[in-house]
Residue, then its C-alpha position, 0 to 999 in steps of 0.5 A: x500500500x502507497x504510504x504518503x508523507x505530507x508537511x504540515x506547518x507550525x501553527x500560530x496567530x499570525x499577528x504574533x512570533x511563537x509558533x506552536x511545533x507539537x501538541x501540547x499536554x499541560x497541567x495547572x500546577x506540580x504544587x498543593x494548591x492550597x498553599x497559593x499566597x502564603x509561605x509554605x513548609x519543607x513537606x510541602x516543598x517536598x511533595x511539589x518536587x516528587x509532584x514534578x516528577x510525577x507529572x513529568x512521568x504522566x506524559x505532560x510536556x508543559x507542567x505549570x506553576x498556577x498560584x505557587x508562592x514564589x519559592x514553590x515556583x522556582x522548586x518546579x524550575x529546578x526539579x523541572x531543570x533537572x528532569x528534562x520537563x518543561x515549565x510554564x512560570x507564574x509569579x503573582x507576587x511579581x507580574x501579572x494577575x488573576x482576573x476572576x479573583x482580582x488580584x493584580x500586582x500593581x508594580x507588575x515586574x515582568x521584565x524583571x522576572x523574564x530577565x532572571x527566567x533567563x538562565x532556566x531553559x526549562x522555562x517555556x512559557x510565561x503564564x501573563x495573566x490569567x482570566x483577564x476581566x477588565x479592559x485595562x487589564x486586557x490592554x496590560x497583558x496585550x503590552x506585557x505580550x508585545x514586550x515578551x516576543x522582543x526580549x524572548x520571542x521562543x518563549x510562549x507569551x500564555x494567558x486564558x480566558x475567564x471561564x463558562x458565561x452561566x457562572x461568571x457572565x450570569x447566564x447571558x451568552x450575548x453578554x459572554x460572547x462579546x467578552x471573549x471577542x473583546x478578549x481576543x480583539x485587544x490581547x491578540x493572544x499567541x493561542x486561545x485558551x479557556x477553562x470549563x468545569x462542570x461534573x459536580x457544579x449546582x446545576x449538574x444531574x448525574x442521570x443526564x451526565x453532561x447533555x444540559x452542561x453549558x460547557x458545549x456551547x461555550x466549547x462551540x463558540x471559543x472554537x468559531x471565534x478562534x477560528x476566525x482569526x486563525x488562534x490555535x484553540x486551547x482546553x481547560x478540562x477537570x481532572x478529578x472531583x473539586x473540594x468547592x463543588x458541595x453537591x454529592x457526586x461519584x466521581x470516576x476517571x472516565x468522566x475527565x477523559x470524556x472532557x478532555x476529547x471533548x476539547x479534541x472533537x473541537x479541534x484543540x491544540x493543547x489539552x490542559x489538565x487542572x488539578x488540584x493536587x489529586x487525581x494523578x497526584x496523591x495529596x499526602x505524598x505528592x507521588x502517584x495517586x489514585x488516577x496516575x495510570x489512568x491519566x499516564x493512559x489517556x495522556x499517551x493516546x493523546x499523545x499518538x493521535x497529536x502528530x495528526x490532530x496537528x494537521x487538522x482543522x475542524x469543519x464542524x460538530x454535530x451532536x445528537x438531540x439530547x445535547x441540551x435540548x431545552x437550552x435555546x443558546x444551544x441553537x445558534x451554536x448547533x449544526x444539523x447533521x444533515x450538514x454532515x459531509x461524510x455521514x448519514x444520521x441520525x445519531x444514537x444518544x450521547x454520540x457526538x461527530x466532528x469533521x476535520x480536514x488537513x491542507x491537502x483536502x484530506x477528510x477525517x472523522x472523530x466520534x465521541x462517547x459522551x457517554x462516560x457510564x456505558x459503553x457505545x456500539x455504533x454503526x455509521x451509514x456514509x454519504x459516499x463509500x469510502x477507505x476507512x483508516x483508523x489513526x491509532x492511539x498505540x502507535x500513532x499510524x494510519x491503519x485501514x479498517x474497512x475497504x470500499x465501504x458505505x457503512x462502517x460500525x465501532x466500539x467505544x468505550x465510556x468517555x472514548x474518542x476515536x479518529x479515522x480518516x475517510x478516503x473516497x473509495x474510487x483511490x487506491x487505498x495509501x496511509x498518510x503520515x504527517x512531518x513537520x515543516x516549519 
């Protein structure tokens, strides 16, 4: 069989230097997070170390440093140095702020704090700002971005955006949309990323699961606006059950690894984990916990599937009909599946498609359980008979699955995504691998 070898290119906002070469698997912080803003003990110092070492054991290529005290920030930095591990800095006591919290450092030395960053080539990126509210704010971390690309300009300049328009924005989605476009309009950010954390929130019924979460809007419209403006889109997922969500819930891993493809069924560049310092981590001892293996799973098949999900863009996604059915916000940001390129409908409950294409026209299709409790047994009817390669999760390749065929069906497991391209089947079938080019 043919095997095609075909370049893709960095990604980037093309108003901005750093250019993203690989996909990139984060987490929030290899620190307590109980202990942000005050001065913390030699245990807990401790713990951040082994943390690091976990994380970096996990599979995550860019380990933050999210409301460490200044101490805590740098012991990532030198485990991280001496790993091989990559950081994302913060120092609120120096730079920058916390916009939902509005904490803000008034003097803001970060042209301080990026020339001591300097002799640490650990240090990646420099978390600016995280969730900007304010447009003075906005407009502070657009200059400490402008400043960062002069004096580093291999150094992501990294900020998020303020999270889910039911909590912070009160329910109002016209309110919500044309803060994330100011967001973009005025910080012109390198990447575009957003958090959302809905299992165990007030509004949260675990017999629906996540079909009345508001997190697939706001994941729609992120993805639009990112979109339009050629941003690569970064995801927030929950990684374990939150102290803060008082509601009683069981929580299991398959409910994190149904979010973090949800941010990858809307073409996201970047899956960020946040912790809290459990799940992967153990909170008493800052090695393994009880998710580590779980989360070391889901990060290596992210992994694998990463070479390609770099080359793609997402066309669209379509979700079946008990995706917020009631939630009139839900119909702008809705694509019927008559729309659907490649498949027919309609689509079984908890199913959801998206469809993706690389720069040479090449179609891929990704489907999603969002079925986190059951498994899925799905069988698709396609609009045109086609060559169907599955890209693996074990080795990354493209391997042909169904030859000159109109239907095709599958397993998923509970939370599982699957991706697989579709070759019209009038070609001799040829796999496809995909290099950097830069």
């Amino acid at each position: 069989m043919k095997h095609k070898l075909l370049a893709r290119h960095p990604l980037g906002n093309p108003n901005r230097v750093w250019k993203q070469d690989q996909f990139i698997l984060s987490v929030a912080s290899a620190g307590p997070m109980d202990s942000k803003f005050r001065k913390i003990s030699d245990l807990t110092l401790r713990k951040t170390r082994r943390a690091v070492q976990a994380s970096i054991d996990a599979g995550f290529n860019l380990i933050g440093c999210l409301w460490a005290p200044p101490e805590m920030a740098m012991d990532i930095v030198r485990t991280a140095e001496s790993l091989g591990g990559n950081v994302q800095f913060q120092d609120l006591h120096r730079f920058g702020g916390m916009g939902n919290k509005n904490i803000f450092c008034e003097t803001n030395d970060y042209a301080g704090v990026i020339g001591d960053l300097e002799p640490w080539k650990c240090v990646k990126s420099l978390c600016l700002w995280d969730e900007p509210i304010l447009e003075e704010h906005m407009q502070e971390t657009h200059r400490m971005i402008e400043y960062c690309e002069k004096v580093r300009p291999e150094m992501l300049p990294y900020t998020v955006a303020n999270p889910d328009y039911c909590r912070v924005f009160e329910g109002d989605l016209a309110l919500y949309t044309a803060y994330i476009q100011k967001y973009l309009d005025i910080i012109d950010p390198a990447q575009m990323s957003f958090d959302y954390y809905p299992i165990g929130r007030s509004c949260y019924d675990p017999a629906r699961q996540l079909d009345n979460s508001t997190m697939w809007i706001d994941l729609e419209l992120v993805r639009r606006e990112a979109q339009q403006r050629n941003i690569p889109f970064w995801f927030w997922y929950q990684a374990h059950r939150f102290h803060f969500h008082k509601i009683y819930y069981t929580y299991d891993f398959a409910m994190t690894r149904s979010m973090a493809y949800a941010g990858i069924l809307h073409g996201i560049k970047a899956a960020e984990c946040y912790s809290e310092f459990d799940g992967y981590i153990d909170p008493a001892t800052g090695g393994p916990g009880v998710d580590f293996e779980a989360q070391q799973k889901l990060n290596r098949e992210i992994h694998m599937l990463g070479n390609t999900l770099m080359a793609l863009t997402c066309k669209r996604v379509i979700h079946d009909e008990t995706m917020l059915p009631e939630n009139p916000d839900m119909g702008g940001y809705r694509t019927p599946i008559e729309e659907s390129e490649l498949v027919e409908g309609p689509l079984l409950p908890r199913i959801s498609i998206s469809e993706h294409e690389d720069e040479y026209g090449n179609q891929y299709l990704m489907v999603l359980n969002r079925d986190y409790e059951k498994e899925a047994h799905i069988q698709f009817q396609l609009k045109n008979p086609s060559h169907i390669f599955e890209v693996s999760k074990e080795d990354g390749e493209q391997h042909l699955s169904f030859e000159d065929a109109i239907r095709f069906s599958m397993h998923l497991a509970p939370g599982e995504l699957r991706l697989f391209r579709l070759q019209p089947a009038e070609e001799e079938p040829y796999t496809i691998e995909y290099y950097l080019e830069k």
